[in-house]
C-alpha positions as CSV (number, residue, x, y, z in Angstrom):
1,X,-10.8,23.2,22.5
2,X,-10.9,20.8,19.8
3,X,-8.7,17.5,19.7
4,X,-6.8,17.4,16.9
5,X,-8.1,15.4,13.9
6,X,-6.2,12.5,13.2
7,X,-7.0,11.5,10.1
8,X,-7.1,7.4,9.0
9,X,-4.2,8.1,6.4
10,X,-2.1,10.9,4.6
11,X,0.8,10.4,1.9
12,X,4.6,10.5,3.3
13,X,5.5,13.1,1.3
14,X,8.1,15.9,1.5
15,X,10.6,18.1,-0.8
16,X,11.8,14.7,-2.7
17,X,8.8,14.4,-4.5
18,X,8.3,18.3,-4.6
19,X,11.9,19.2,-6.3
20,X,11.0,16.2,-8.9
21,X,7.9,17.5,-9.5
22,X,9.5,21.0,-10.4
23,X,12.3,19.3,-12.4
24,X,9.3,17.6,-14.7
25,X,7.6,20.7,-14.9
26,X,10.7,22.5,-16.1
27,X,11.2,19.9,-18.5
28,X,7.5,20.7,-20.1
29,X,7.1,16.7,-20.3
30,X,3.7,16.7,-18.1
31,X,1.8,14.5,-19.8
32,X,2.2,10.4,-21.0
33,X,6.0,10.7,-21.9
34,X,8.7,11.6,-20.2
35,X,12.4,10.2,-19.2
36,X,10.5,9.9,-15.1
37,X,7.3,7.4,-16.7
38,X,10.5,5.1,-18.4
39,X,12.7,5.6,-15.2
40,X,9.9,4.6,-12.7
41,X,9.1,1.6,-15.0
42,X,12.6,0.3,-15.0
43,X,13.1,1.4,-11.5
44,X,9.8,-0.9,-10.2
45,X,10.8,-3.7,-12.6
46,X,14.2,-4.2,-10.8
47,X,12.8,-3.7,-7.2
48,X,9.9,-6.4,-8.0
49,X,12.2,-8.3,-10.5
50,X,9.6,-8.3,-12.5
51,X,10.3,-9.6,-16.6
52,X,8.0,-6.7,-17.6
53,X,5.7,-4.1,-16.4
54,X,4.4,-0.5,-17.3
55,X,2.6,2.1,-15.4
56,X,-1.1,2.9,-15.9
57,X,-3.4,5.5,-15.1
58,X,-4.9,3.5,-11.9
59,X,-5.1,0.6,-10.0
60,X,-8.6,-0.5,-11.8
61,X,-7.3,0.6,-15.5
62,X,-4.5,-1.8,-14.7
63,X,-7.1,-4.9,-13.7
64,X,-8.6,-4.2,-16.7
65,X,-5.8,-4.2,-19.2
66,X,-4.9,-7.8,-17.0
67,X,-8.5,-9.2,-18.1
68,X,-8.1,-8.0,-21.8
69,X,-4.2,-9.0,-21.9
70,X,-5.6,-12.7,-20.9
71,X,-8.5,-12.7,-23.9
72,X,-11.4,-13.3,-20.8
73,X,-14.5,-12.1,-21.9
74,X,-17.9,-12.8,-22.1
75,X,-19.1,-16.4,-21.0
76,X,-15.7,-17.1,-19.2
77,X,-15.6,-17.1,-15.4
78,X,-13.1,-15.5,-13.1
79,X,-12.8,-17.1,-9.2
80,X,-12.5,-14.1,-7.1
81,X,-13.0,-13.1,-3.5
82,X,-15.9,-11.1,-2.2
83,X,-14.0,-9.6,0.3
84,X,-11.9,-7.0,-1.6
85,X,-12.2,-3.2,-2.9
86,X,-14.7,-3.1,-5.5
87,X,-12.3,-2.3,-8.4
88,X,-11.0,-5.6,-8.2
89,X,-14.3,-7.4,-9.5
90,X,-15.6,-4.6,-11.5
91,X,-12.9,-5.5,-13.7
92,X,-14.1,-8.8,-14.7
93,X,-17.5,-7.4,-15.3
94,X,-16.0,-4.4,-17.6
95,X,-14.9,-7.7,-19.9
96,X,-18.2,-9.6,-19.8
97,X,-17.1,-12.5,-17.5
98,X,-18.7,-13.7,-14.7
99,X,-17.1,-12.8,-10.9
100,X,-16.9,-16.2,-9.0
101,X,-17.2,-15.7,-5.3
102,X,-15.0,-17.7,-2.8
103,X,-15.0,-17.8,0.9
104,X,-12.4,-16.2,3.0
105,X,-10.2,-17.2,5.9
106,X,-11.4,-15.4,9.3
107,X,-7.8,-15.6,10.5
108,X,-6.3,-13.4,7.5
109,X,-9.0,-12.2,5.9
110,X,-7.7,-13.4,2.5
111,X,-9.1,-16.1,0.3
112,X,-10.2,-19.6,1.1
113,X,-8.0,-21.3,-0.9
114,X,-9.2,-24.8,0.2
115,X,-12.9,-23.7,-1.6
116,X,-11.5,-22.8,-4.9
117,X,-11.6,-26.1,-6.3
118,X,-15.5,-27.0,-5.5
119,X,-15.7,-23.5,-7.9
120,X,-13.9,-25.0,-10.8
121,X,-16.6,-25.3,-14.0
122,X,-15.1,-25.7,-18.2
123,X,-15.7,-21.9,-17.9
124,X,-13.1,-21.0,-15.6
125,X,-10.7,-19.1,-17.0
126,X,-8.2,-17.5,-13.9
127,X,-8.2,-17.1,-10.2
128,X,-8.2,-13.9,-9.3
129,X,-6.6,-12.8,-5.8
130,X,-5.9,-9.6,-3.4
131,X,-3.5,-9.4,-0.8
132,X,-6.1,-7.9,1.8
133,X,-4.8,-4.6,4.0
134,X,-1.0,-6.0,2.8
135,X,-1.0,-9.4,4.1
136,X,-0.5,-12.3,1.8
137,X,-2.1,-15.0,0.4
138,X,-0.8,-18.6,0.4
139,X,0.7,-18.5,-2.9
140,X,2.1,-21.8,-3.2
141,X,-1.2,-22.9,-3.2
142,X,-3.1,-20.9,-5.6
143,X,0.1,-21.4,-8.3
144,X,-0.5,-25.3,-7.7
145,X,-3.9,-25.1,-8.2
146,X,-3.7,-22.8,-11.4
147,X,-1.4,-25.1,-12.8
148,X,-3.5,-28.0,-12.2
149,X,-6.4,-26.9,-14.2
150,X,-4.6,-24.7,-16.8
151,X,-5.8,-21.3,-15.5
152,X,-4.2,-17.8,-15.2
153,X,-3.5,-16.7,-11.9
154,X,-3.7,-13.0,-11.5
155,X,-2.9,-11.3,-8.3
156,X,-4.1,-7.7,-6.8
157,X,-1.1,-6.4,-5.1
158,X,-2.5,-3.1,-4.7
159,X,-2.5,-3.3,-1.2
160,X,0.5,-5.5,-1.1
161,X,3.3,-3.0,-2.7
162,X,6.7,-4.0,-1.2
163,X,5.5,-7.3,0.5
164,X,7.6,-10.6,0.2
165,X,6.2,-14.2,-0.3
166,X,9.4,-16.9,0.4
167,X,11.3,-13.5,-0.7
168,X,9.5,-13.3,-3.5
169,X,8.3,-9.9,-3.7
170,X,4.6,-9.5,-4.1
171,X,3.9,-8.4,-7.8
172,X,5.7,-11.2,-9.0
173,X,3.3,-13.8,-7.9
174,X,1.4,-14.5,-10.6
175,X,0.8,-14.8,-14.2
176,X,-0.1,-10.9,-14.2
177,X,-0.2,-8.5,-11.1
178,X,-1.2,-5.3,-10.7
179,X,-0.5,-2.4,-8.4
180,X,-2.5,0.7,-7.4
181,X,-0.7,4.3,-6.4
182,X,-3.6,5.7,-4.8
183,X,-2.9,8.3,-2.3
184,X,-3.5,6.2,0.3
185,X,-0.9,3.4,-1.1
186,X,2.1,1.9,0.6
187,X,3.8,4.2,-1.8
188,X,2.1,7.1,-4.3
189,X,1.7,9.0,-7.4
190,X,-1.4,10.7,-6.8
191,X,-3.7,8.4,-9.3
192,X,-2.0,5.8,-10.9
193,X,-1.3,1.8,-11.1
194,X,1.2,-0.8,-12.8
195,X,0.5,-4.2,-14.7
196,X,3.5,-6.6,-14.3
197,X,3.7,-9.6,-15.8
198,X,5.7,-12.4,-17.3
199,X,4.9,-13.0,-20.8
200,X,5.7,-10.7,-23.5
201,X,3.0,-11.6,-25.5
202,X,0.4,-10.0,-22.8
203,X,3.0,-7.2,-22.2
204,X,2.5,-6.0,-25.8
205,X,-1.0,-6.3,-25.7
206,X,-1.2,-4.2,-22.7
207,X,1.0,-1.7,-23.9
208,X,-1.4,-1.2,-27.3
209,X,-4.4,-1.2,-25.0
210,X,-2.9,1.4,-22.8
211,X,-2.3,3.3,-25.5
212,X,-5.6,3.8,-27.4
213,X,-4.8,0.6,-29.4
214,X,-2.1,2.2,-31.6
215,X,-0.2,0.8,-34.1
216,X,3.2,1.9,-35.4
217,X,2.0,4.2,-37.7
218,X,1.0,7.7,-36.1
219,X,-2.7,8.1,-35.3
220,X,-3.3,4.5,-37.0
221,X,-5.5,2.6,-34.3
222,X,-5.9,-0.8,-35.6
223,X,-7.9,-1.7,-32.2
224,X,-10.0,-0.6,-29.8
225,X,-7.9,0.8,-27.4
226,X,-8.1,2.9,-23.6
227,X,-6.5,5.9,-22.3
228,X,-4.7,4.5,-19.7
229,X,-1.5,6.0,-19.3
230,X,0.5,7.1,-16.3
231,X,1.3,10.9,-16.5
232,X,5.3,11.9,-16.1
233,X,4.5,14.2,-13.6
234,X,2.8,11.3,-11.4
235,X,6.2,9.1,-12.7
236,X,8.3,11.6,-10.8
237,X,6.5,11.4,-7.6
238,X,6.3,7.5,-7.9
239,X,10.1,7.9,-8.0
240,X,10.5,9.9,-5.1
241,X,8.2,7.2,-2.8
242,X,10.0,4.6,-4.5
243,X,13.6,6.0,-2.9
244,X,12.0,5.7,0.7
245,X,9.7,2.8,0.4
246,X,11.5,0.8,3.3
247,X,11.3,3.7,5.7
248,X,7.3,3.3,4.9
249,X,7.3,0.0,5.3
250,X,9.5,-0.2,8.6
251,X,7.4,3.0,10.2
252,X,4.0,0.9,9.4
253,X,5.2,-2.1,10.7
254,X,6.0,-0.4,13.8
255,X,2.5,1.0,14.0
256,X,1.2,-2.7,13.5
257,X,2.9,-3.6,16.3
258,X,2.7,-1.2,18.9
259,X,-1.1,-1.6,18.1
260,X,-0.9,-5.0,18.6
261,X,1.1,-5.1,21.7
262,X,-2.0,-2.6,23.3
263,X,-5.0,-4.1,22.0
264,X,-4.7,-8.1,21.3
265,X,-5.9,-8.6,24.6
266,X,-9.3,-6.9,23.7
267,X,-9.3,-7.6,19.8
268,X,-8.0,-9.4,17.3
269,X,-5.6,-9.0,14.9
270,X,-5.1,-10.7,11.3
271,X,-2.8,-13.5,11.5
272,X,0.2,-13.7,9.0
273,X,1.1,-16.3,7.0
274,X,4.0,-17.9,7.8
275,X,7.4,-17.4,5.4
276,X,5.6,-14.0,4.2
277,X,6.6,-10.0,5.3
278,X,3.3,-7.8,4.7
279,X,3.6,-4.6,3.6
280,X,1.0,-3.3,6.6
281,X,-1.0,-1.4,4.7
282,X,-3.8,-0.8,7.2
283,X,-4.5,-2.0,10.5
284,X,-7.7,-4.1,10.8
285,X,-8.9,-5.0,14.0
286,X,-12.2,-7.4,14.7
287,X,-14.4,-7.1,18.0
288,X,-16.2,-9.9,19.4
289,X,-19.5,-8.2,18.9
290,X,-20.9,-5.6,16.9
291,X,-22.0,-3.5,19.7
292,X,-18.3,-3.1,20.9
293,X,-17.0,-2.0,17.7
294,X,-19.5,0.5,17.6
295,X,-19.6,2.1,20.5
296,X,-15.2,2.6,19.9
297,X,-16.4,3.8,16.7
298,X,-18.8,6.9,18.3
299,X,-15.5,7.4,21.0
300,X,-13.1,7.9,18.2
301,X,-15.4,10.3,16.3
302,X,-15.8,12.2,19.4
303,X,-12.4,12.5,19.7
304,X,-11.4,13.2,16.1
305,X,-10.8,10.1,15.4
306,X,-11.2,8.7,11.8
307,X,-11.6,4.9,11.4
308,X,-13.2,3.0,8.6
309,X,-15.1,0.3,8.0
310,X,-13.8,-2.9,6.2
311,X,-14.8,-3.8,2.9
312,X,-18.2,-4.3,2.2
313,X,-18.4,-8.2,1.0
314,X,-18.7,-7.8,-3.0
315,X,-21.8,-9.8,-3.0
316,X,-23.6,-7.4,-1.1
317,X,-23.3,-4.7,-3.5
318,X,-26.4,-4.4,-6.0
319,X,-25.6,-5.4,-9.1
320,X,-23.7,-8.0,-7.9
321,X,-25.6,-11.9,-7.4
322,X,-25.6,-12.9,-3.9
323,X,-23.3,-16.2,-2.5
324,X,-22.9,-18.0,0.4
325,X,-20.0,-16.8,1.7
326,X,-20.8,-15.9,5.4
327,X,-17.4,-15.1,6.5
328,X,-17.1,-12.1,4.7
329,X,-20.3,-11.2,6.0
330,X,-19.8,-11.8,9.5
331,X,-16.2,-9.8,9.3
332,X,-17.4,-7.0,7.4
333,X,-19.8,-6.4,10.8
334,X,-17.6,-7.0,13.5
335,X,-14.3,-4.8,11.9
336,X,-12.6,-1.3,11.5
337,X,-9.6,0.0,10.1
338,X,-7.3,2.1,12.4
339,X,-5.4,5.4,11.5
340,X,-2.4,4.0,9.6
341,X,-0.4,6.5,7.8
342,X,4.3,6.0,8.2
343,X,4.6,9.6,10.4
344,X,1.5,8.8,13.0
345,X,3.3,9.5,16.2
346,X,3.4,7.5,19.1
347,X,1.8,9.8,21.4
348,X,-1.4,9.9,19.0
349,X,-1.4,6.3,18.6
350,X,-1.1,5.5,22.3
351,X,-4.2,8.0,22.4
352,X,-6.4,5.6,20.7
353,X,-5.4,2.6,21.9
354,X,-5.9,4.7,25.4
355,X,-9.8,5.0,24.5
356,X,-10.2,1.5,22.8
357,X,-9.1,-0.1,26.5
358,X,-11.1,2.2,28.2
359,X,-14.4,1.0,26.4
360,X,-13.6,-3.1,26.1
């Protein structure tokens, strides 16, 4: 008999979502407007308190639309982190600009803050940063920083959704955020993202961008503009997650935990920063040596088991120039994510941490 397959993450989805799906569809608003895409919009601004946002058509569309609401572009650089899904720095190459590379911290997996200044040149434009697997970045710092050389700040919250920094909640920590909606997100719409930010000036601009660059006048473009709209059909099911986000949040946190409470003693867990609530998006753990976290790897997928790897460091990708930040490197090796998803019950998740002790 087969074990049963437990995957590394599904959507907590049930007839919410279903019965607002069918009210859009009875509506016949199923594509870019639609009373659910200006509900979900006013609905995330108020739960972020946020001074404006709008939905997009994906997580990367929304980094994107970030770059071109700040004018970077071509000859202007942007200091990043390599260790981060690639959407995050393909955005800065979609504009022209040049992807900086920072170090990380081995303790949260997030970015060095204390190397960003050594990366300071005239053509630094903005910082970017990601809130790796849900666990926050030192804020404070990177504002102060910002601020001291006259640069935008721009935070990935896309893994971050419904975290809190100082109560502040993440998506308000920056000059511009952005959120992805992936299927796999803390909460869903299928395909989808947000830009939220705090000038109006760059919220007009985005909203023109989004919206193949159109001006008042019907089927005038006065700009090159994207596709990058949020459908109201994905609106509705955004609303839906939205309603039960702190159940998600509060059932992941839990799974963080119990994992925690099984497994520290055999490998370790990212540390959180203090005066911050992650959203525990995924649960990384880090072996002390490559062999181990293979051989738990094979024993997983023998027993059905899916696990992933972490990120692969940016600067090892090909069309990316190679930097010297050997953290990321060293991590990437000795790391795997663990099955995640809200409804994972305990008896499943006491079978893997079962089979992880039994190897280490």
């Amino acid at each position: 008999m087969t074990d049963k397959a437990i995957p590394i993450y599904t959507p907590f989805i049930d007839k919410i979502e279903e019965d607002l799906v069918n009210d859009c569809m009875k509506s016949t608003w199923i594509s870019s407007k639609g009373a659910y895409i200006n509900k979900f919009e006013e609905q995330i601004k108020a739960y972020t308190n946020a001074d404006y946002c709008t939905t997009t058509s994906s997580g990367t569309s929304a980094l994107h639309l970030a770059m071109l609401a700040l004018d970077i572009g071509k000859d202007d650089e942007v200091i990043t982190t390599n260790f981060t899904y690639v959407a995050s720095t393909n955005a800065i190459l979609y504009v022209g600009a040049k992807p900086v590379f920072c170090n990380i911290r081995s303790e949260d997996l997030n970015i060095d803050v204390d190397s960003i200044e050594s990366k300071i040149t005239p053509k630094t434009k903005a910082i970017l940063y990601t809130n790796v697997y849900g666990f926050l970045c030192d804020y404070d710092r990177l504002d102060e920083i910002a601020k001291k050389y006259g640069l935008f700040l721009i935070e990935d919250a896309a893994e971050s959704f419904g975290a809190t920094y100082k109560n502040i909640m993440s998506g308000n920590l920056g000059d511009i955020s952005t959120f992805s909606f992936f299927g796999n997100k803390t909460i869903t719409t299928g395909e989808g993202g947000m830009v939220l930010c705090k000038n109006l000036q760059h919220y007009n601009k985005i909203i023109k961008l989004k919206n193949q660059g159109n001006s008042k006048r019907t089927y005038f473009h006065d700009v090159l503009g994207y596709n990058y709209r949020m459908t109201n059909i994905q609106a509705a099911i955004g609303i839906g997650q939205l309603n039960k986000v702190e159940k998600i949040i509060s059932l992941r946190k839990r799974l963080y935990h119990n994992y925690k409470s099984n497994l520290e003693n055999k490998v370790r867990f990212v540390k959180e920063l203090e005066g911050t609530e992650p959203s525990y998006w995924l649960t990384p753990i880090i072996f002390e040596s490559q062999s181990k976290k293979e051989k738990v790897e094979i024993k997983l997928k023998e027993n059905s088991i899916e696990t992933r790897p972490l990120f692969t460091p940016i600067d090892q990708l090909p069309f990316y120039e190679k930097s010297s930040c050997e953290t990321a490197n060293r991590i990437y090796k000795l790391g795997i994510l663990l099955p995640s998803y809200p409804d994972l019950s305990e008896d499943d998740q006491n079978k893997i941490c079962k089979i992880i002790n039994s190897i280490i």
